[in-house]
C-alpha positions in Angstrom: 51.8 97.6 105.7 53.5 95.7 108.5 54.9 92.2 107.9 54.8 89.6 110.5 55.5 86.4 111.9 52.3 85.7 114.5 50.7 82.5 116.1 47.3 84.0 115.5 45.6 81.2 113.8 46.9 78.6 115.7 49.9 78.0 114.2 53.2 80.2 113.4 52.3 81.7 109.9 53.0 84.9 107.8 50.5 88.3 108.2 50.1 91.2 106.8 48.2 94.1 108.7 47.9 98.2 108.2 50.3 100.0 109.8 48.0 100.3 112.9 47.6 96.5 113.3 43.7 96.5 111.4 43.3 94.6 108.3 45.2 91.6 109.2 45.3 89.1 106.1 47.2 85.8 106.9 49.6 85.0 104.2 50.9 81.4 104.8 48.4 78.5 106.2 50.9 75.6 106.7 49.0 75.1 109.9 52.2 73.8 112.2 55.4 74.0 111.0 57.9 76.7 112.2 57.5 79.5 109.7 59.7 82.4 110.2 61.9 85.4 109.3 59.9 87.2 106.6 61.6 89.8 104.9 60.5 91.8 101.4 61.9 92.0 98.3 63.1 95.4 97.1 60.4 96.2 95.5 57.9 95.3 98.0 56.1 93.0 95.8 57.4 89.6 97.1 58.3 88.0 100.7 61.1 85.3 101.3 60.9 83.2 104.4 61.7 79.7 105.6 59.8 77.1 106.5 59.4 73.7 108.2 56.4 73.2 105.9 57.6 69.7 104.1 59.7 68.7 107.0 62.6 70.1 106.3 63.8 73.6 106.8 63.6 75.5 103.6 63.4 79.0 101.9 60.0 79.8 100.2 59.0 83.5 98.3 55.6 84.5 98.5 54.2 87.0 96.1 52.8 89.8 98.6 48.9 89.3 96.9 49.1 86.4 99.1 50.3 83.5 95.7 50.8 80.2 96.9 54.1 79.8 98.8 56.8 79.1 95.8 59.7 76.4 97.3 63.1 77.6 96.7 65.5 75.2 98.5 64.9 71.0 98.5 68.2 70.3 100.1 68.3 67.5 103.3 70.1 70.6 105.3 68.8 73.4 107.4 68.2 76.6 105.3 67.6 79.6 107.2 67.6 83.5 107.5 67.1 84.4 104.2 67.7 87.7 102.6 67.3 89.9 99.4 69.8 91.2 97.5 70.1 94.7 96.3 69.0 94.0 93.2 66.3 91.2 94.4 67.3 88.7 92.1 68.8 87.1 94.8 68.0 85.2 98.1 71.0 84.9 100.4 70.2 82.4 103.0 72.5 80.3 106.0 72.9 76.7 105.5 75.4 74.0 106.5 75.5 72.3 102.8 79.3 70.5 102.6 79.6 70.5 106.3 80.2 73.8 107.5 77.7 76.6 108.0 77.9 79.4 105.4 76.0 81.7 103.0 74.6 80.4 100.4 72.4 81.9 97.3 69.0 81.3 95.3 68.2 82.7 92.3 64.5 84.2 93.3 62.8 82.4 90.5 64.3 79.4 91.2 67.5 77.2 90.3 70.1 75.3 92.2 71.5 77.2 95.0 75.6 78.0 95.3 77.9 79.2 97.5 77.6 83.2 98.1 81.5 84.0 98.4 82.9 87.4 99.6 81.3 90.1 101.6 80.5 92.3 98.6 78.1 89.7 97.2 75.4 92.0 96.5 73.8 92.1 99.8 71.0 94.3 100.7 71.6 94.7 104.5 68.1 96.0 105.4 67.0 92.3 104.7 69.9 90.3 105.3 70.1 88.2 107.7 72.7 89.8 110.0 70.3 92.6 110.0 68.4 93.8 113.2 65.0 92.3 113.2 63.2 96.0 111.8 63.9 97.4 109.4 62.4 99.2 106.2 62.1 98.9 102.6 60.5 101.3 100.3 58.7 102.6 103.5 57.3 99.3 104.2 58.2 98.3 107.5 59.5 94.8 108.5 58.3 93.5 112.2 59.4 89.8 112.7 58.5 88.2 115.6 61.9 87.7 117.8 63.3 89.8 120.9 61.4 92.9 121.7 59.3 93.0 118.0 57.8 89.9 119.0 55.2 91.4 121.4 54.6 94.9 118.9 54.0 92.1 116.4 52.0 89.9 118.5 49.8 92.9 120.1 49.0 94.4 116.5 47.4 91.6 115.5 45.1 90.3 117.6 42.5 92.8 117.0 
């Protein structure tokens, strides 16, 4: 299954499609808001992304059945790139909470969000957010729609 970021419905949502770009089943339906960067959990069951969807940039986990979007950050500041970690009871995301822009962490089934402080944090760098924009996880490849993946993306699903 592919995972993607694509304007197809009018608006930037989440897809899924078969590896050949058939089968396309749209995710998300926030109908305008910048939605972006969706990466899965470790066990491929779940998708984090963020979203403009209340008017506010914030990180939201999807189950991959397609659940209704589940809200994870409520803070006034920008909360972006999120990521998994290893053990996916985690979502690492960048915000500029206190001032300053940092990395921050989630738990994945909710909670207040803290500080994520030294670089051995529990990361999973095939989702983080430093990571290039493919990647794989349990053979379940990760196309977002930035740079170059933008257009495979993009092409896949429009048939």
């Amino acid at each position: 299954m592919l995972l993607a970021r694509s304007y197809r419905s009018g608006s930037p949502e989440i897809w899924l499609c078969d590896s050949d770009g058939s089968h396309p089943e749209q995710l998300t339906s926030f109908g305008g808001p910048a939605t972006n960067r969706p990466r899965w959990s470790p066990d491929g069951k779940q998708i984090v992304f963020y979203s403009d969807a209340k008017g506010n940039r914030d990180i939201y986990v999807i189950r991959a059945d397609g659940s209704v979007p589940k809200q994870l950050t409520t803070n006034l500041s920008i909360d972006t790139n999120p990521g998994w970690s290893a053990d996916g009871k985690w979502i690492y995301f960048s915000s500029e909470r206190g001032g300053q822009h940092q990395v921050w962490k989630v738990p994945v089934e909710g909670g207040e969000a803290v500080p994520a402080h030294g670089r051995s944090a529990g990361v999973n760098r095939s989702n983080h957010p430093t990571a290039s924009s493919f990647s794989t996880t349990k053979a379940r490849p990760i196309i977002t729609a930035f740079g170059g993946s933008r257009r495979v993306a993009a092409r896949k699903l429009r048939s």
